[in-house]
Each structure stands twice: as C-alpha cells, then as structure tokens.
C-alpha positions in Angstrom: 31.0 -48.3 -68.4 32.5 -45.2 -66.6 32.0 -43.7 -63.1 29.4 -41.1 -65.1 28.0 -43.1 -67.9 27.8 -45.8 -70.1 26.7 -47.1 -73.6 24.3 -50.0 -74.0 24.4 -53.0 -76.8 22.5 -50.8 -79.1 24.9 -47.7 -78.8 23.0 -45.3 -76.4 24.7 -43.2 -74.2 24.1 -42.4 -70.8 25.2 -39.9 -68.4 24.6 -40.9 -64.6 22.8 -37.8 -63.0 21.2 -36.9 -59.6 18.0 -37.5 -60.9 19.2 -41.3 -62.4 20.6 -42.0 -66.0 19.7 -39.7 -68.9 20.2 -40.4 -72.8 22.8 -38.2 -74.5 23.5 -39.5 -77.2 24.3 -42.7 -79.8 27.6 -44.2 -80.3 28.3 -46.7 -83.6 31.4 -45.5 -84.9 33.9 -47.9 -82.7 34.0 -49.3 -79.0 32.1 -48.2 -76.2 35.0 -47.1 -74.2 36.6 -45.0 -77.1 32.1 -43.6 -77.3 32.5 -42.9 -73.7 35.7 -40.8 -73.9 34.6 -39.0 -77.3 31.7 -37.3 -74.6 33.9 -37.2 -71.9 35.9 -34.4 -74.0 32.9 -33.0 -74.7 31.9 -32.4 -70.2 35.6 -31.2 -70.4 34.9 -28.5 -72.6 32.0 -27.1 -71.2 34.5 -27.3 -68.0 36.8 -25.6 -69.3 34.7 -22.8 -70.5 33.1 -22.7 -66.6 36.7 -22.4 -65.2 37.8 -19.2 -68.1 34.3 -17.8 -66.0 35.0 -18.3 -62.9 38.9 -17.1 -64.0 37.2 -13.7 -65.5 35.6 -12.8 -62.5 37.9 -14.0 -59.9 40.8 -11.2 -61.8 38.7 -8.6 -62.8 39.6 -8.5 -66.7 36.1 -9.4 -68.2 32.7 -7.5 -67.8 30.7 -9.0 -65.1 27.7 -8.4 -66.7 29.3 -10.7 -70.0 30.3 -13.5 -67.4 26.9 -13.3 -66.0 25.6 -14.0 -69.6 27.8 -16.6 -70.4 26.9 -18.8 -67.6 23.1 -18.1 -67.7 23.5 -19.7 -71.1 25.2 -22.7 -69.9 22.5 -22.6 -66.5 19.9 -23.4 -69.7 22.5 -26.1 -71.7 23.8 -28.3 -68.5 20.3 -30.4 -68.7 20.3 -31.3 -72.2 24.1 -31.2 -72.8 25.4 -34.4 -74.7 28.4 -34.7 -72.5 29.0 -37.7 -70.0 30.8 -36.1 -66.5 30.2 -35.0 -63.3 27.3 -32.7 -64.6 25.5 -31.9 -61.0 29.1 -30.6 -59.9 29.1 -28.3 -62.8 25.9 -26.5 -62.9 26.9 -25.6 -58.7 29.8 -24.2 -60.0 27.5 -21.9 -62.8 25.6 -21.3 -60.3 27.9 -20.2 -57.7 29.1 -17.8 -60.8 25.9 -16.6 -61.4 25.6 -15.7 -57.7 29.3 -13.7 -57.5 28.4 -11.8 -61.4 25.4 -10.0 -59.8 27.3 -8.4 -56.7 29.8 -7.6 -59.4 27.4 -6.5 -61.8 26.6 -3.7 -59.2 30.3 -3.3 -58.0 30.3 -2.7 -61.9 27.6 -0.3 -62.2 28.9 1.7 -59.3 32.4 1.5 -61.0 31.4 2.8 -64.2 29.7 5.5 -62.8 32.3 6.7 -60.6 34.3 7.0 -63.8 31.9 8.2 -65.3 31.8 11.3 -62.7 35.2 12.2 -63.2 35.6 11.6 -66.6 32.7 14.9 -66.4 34.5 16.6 -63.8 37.9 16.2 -66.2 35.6 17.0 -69.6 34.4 20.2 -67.5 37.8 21.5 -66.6 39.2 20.8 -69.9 36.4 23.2 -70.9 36.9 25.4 -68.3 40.8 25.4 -69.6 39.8 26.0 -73.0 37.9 28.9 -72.7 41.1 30.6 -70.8 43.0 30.2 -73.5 40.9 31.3 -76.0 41.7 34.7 -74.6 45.5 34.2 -74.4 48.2 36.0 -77.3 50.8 33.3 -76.4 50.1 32.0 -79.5 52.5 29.1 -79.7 52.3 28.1 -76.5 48.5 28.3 -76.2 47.8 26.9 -79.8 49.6 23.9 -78.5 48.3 23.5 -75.5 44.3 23.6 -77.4 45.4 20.8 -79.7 46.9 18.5 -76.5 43.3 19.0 -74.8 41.5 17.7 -77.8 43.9 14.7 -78.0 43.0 14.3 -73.9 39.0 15.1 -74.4 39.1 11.8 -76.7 40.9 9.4 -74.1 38.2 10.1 -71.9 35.2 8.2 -71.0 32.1 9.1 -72.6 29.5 11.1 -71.1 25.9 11.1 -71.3 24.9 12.3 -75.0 23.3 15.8 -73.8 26.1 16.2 -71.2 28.9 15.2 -73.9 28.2 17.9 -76.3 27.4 20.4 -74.0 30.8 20.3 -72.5 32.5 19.3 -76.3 30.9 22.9 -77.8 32.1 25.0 -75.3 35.6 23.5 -76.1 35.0 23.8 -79.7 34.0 27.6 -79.0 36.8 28.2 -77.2 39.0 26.8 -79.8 37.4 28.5 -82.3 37.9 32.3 -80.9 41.1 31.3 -80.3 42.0 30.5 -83.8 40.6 33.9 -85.1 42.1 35.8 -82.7 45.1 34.6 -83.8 44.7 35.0 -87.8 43.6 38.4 -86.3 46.8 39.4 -84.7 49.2 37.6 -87.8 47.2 39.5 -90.5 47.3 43.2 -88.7 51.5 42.0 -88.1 51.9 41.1 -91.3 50.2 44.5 -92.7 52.7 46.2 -89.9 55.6 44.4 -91.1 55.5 45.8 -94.7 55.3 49.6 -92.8 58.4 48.8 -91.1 60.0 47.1 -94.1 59.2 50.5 -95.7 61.0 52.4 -92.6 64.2 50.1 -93.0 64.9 51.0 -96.5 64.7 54.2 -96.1 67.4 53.6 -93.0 69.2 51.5 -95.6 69.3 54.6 -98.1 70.6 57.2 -95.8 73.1 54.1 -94.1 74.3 53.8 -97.6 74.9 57.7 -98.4 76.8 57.8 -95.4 79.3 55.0 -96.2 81.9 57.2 -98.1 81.8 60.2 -95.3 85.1 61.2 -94.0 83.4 63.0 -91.3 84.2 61.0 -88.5 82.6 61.8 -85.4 79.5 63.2 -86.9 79.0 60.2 -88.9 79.6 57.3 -86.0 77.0 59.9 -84.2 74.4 59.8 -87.0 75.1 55.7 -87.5 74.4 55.5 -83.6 71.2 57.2 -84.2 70.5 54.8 -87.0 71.1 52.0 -85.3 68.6 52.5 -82.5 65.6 53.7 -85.2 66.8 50.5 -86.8 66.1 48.6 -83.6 62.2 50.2 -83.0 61.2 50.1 -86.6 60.0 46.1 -86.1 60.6 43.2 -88.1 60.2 43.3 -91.7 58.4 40.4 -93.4 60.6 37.2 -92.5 61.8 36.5 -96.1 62.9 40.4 -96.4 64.3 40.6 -92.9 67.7 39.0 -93.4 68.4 40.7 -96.5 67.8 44.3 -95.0 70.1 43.7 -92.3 72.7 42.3 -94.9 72.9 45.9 -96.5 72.3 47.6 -93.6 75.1 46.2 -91.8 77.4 46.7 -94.9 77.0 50.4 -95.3 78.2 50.5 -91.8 80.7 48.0 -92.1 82.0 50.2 -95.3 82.4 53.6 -93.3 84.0 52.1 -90.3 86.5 50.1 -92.1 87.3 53.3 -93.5 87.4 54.9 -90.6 89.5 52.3 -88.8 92.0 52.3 -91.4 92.4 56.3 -91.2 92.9 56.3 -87.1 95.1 53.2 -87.4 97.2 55.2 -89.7 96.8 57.8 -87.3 97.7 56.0 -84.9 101.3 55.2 -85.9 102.0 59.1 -86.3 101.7 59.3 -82.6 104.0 56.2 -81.5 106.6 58.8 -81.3 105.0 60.6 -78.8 104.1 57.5 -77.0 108.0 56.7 -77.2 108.7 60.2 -75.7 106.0 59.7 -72.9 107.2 56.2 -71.9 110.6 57.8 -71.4 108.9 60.5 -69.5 107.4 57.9 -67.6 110.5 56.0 -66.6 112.3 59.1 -65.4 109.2 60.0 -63.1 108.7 56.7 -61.2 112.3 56.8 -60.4 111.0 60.1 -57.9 112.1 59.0 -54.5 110.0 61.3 -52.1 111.8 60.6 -49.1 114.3 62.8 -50.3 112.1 65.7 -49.7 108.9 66.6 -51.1 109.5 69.8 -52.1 111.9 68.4 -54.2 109.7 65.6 -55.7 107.2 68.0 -56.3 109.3 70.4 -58.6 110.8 67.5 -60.7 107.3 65.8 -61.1 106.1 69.2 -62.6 109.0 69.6 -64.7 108.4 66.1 -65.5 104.4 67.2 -66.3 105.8 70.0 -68.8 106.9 67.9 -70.6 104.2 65.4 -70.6 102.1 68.0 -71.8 104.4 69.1 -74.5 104.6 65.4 -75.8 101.3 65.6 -77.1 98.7 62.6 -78.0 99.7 58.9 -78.3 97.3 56.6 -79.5 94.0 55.5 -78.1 95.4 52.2 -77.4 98.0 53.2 -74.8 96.4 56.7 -73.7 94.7 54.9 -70.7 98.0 52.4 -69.6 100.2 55.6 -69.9 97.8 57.7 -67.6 98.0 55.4 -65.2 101.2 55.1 -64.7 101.7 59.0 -64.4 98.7 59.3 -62.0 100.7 56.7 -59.7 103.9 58.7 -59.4 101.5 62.2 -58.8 99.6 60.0 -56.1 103.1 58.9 -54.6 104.4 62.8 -54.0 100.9 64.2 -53.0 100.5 61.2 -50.0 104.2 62.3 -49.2 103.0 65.6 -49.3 100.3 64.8 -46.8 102.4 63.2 -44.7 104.8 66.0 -43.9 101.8 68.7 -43.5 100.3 66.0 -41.4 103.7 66.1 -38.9 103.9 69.9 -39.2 102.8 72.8 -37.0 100.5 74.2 -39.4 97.0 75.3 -38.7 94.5 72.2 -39.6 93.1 75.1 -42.0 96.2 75.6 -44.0 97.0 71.7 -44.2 93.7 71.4 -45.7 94.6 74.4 -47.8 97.4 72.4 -49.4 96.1 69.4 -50.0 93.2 71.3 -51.8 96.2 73.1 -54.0 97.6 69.6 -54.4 94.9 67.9 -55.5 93.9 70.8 -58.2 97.4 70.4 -59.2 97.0 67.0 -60.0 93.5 67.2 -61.6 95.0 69.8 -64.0 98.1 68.1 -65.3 95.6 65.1 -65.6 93.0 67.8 -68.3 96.1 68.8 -69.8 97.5 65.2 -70.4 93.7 64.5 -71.9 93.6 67.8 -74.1 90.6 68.8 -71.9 89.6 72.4 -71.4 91.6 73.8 -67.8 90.4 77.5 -67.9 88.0 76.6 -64.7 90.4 74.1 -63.1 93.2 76.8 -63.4 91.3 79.6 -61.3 90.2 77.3 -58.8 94.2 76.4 -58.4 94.8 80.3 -58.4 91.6 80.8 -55.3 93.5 78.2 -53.6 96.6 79.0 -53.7 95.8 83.0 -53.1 94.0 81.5 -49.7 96.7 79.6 -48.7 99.0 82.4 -48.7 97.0 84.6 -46.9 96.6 82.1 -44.3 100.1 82.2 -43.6 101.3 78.8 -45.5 103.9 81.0 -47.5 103.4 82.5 -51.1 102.9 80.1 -53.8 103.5 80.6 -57.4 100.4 79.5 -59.4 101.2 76.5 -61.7 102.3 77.0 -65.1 99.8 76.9 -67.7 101.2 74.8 -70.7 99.8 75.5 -74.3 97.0 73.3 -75.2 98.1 71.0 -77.4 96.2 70.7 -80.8 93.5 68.6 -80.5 93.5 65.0 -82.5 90.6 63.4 -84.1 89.9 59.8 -81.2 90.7 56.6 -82.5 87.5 54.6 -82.3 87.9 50.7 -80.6 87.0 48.2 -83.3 83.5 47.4 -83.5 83.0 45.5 -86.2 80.7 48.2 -87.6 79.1 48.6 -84.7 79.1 52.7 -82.8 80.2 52.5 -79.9 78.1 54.3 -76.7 81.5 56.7 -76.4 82.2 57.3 -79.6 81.5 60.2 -81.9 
C-alpha cells in the first residue's frame, strides 16, 4: 500500500486517480512493496521525460513545434499508462506545456520567417555582389572573393525553392562570366608573352654583341637604351623569364666590368695630378683676405693657373677637390664685396665688379671641369670693357689657359647597371 496505489492478494495493481482506483497492471514476481516501487520508476520516467519538456521550452534549444508533439503523445498515454504516482499532477503539467508550445509555435513561425527574410535579403546581395565582380580584371582578388561567397551562400538559411534558385543562378552566372573572362585575359597574355619573349632575345643578341666594345660612352649610351626597351617589352612566359634576364644582365655585367677595370686603371694615372691639386689646394686656403683683396685676388688666379695646368684627377675626388677650391674663390669674391660695398663707387660700377667677379669664378670653375669657355670668356671681356668705361679703372681681361686635353669619365660602379649621367 502506497499514497498512489496498491496491489491486492491476487497481484493487481492499482493506481489511486481522481476519478477512484484504476488497474495498471499485475505483480507475481516478489512482494507487493518491491511491485509497487517497480511502477513507481515507471510514473518517474514519464516525469522525467515531462520535466526534459518543460526544460526545452523553458531555454529555447528544442523546436517548439517537437515539444508540442511530444507531450500531445503523452496527453493520449497518461490515462492508460501502467505507472502508479501522482498521475493527475502530471497530465496538468502536459497540459500546461501544451498551452506554452502553441504561443511558441507562433513565436517560432514568426522567428523562422524573420530569418528567413534576411537570409533572402543576404542571398540577394550576395548576388548582387557577384554580378560586380563578374566584370572585375582583379583576377586574384576577385576570384577569391567569388569562391568565399559560395562558401557564405551555403551557410545560409534556405529560401523558398523558386526563390532559392533564382537568386543561386544569377550567382552561378556571374561566376561563370567571370571565369571566362579570366581564361580570356590569361590566354591573349600568354600569346603576348611569347611576342615579348621574341623582343627580349633579340635585346639579348645585340646586349651580347656589345659586350666586348671598347667604345665607352657610346656603348653605356646604347646599353641605357636597352635597358628601358628591356623594361616595355613585357614579361616573357614565366619559366623563360628568369633565364632572359640571367644573360641579359651578363652581357652587361661583361662590358662594364671591362669598362670599370679600364677607368680604374685610368684612374691611378691621374693620382698625380690629384697630388698636385691637393697641394694647390693647401697653398690657396692659406689666402688671408684681410691682407688686401687685391692681393688675394692675384695669388688665387696664379693659384687657378695652375689648377688648370694640373689637369684631370679622378672621378672619385673631382667633386671633393672642387669644393674646396670654390670655397677659397667664395672667401676673396665676399671680401671683394665688402670693400666695393665701403667704397665711393657708383652703385653701377660696384655691380659692375661683382659681375666681373662672378664670371671670373664661373670660368676658372669650366676650366677646372674641361668645359668649353669661349662664351663665358667674352661675357668676362663685355664686362670688364663696361666697367672701365664707367670709370672703375682699366682691367686686364683674365688669362685664358689652354684647354686641357679632354679624358674619357670614370663611370660610378653600377653593377652593370648605366647610369642616368653616364655615357
């Protein structure tokens, strides 16, 4: 005997219900309280499956329209069910579940189809996406891009069947211009790769004739040239490409090792005169102006003289040694300037002077570079010719050295490479 049942002398088993006692069974297998507890487990399991309901619904994880299902089913069993419990309590609770699955049955609905909205809204603009790229030539980046939005199409909700495959062929479309645009482009590049292949040997031939020249400038020049058609004739086919370049790059490398070598040895012909201008140099920055410009202005151009007559040093000090000479000429034309400034001279014949000054300057500079004076020389003449008219006293034009003989420019190493200023 139990608060919800009990088994007679014969074995039955009874459940106590609302309605009175109802037979659920027959027990002859051991005592009545271990018959009464064998369908006591069984109520507990039909509990338990009520409570996994109720726990479905109450968190959200299970499909309401399932949970509604499931306890409709046990609605039908609780009557007959050969279980011994606290029955009447347990079809309320079904029956409060039944009354919570269809207000989420809708919730459901409307959930579903809210998803289902966007997932068309998303479908559509991945379609919308595709078809822009299906015009695009950033072929990496776009080919990409078409194979991520298939990968995306398939993680969303499906559509309606007529809806789904409208949008999915416009995609496929899309992706399908796309791919023979781009077979397309690759074929007509490959066809234009083998013309510029064709263009680069022939650079390669002429590069290669070239090596041996001893023509200096007028081969850096033509190199030069070769370079830059090199550049605009395109890539060859990829597996040709590198090779090309290997003996294109080693006819060069051939000629201006050679040519290196020759200005190098060059090069160390004309320390001497380097020596000699250094020495130059050092005597001319010991020119103190303050003991009369006049005076620092004769010894600097006896000092120019014979700068000029010194003749080329190498490429690498040319610029280092210039410098240094254009400081001392800058030092004796400002003190120059100053005296004419603190002078009673006309405004028109200070300005004369400087003029002479600077020409004077700017030629020993031409000379120092072997550059052509012949205009620079009759400008000095003009000026001077003015300056004595206009009463600054007569001036003796400067003296025009010999041009020295000119000397083939040492090139700056390149590593094969011609340089802008070279040639």
């Amino acid at each position: 005997m139990s608060e919800w049942g009990r088994i007679d002398d014969e074995g039955t088993v009874y459940v106590r219900t609302e309605d009175g006692e109802r037979a659920v069974g027959s027990w002859q297998a051991g005592t009545a309280a271990e018959g009464l507890a064998h369908f006591a487990r069984r109520f507990e399991v039909l509990s338990t499956e009520v409570a996994l309901l109720e726990q479905r619904l109450r968190t959200g994880v299970g499909d309401p329209q399932q949970v509604a299902s499931s306890a409709q089913r046990l609605q039908r069993d609780l009557p007959t069910a050969p279980a011994v419990g606290d029955l009447a309590a347990l079809e309320r609770r079904v029956q409060a579940l039944l009354n919570q699955t269809a207000a989420a049955v809708e919730a459901g609905k409307a959930k579903k189809a809210e998803a289902r909205a966007q997932a068309a809204q998303a479908k559509a603009a991945l379609a919308e996406q595709a078809e822009a790229l299906a015009g695009s030539s950033e072929w990496k980046v776009a080919g990409e891009r078409l194979r991520a939005l298939g990968e995306e199409w398939k993680r969303l909700p499906h559509l309606e069947r007529t809806a789904e495959e409208e949008l999915w062929q416009r995609v496929a479309a899309a992706r399908k211009r796309f791919t023979e645009r781009r077979t397309a482009h690759f074929a007509a590049l490959e066809q234009q790769r083998g013309v510029s292949q064709e263009r680069k040997e022939k650079l390669i031939a002429e590069a290669e004739s070239l090596s041996s020249s001893t023509e200096w400038g007028p081969t850096a020049g033509r190199y030069k040239q070769l370079m830059t058609d090199w550049k605009t004739a395109g890539r060859a086919p990829r597996e040709a490409e590198d090779a090309l370049w290997a003996r294109f790059k080693a006819a060069q490398d051939v000629f201006f090792s050679a040519r290196n070598a020759h200005f190098s040895g060059q090069d160390e012909e004309l320390r001497g005169n380097q020596k000699l201008k250094e020495e130059i140099l050092a005597e001319a920055e010991t020119i103190d102006p303050a003991q009369g410009p006049d005076k620092a202005k004769a010894r600097l151009r006896t000092l120019q003289e014979r700068w000029e007559r010194a003749g080329k040093v190498p490429r690498d000090v040319m610029r280092s040694l210039e410098d240094r000479m254009s400081a001392v000429e800058e030092k004796v034309r400002a003190a120059g300037e100053t005296r004419w400034l603190r002078s009673e001279e006309s405004p028109f014949t200070a300005r004369l002077r400087e003029k002479v000054v600077e020409l004077e300057g700017k030629l020993a500079k031409a000379r120092a570079a072997g550059r052509p004076t012949a205009e620079l020389e009759a400008a000095l003449t003009t000026q001077q010719q003015w300056l004595a008219q206009a009463g600054g006293g007569a001036v003796s034009p400067a003296p025009v050295a010999p041009a020295p003989t000119p000397v083939a420019k040492k090139p700056k190493s390149t590593g094969g490479w011609v340089r802008a200023d070279e040639g």
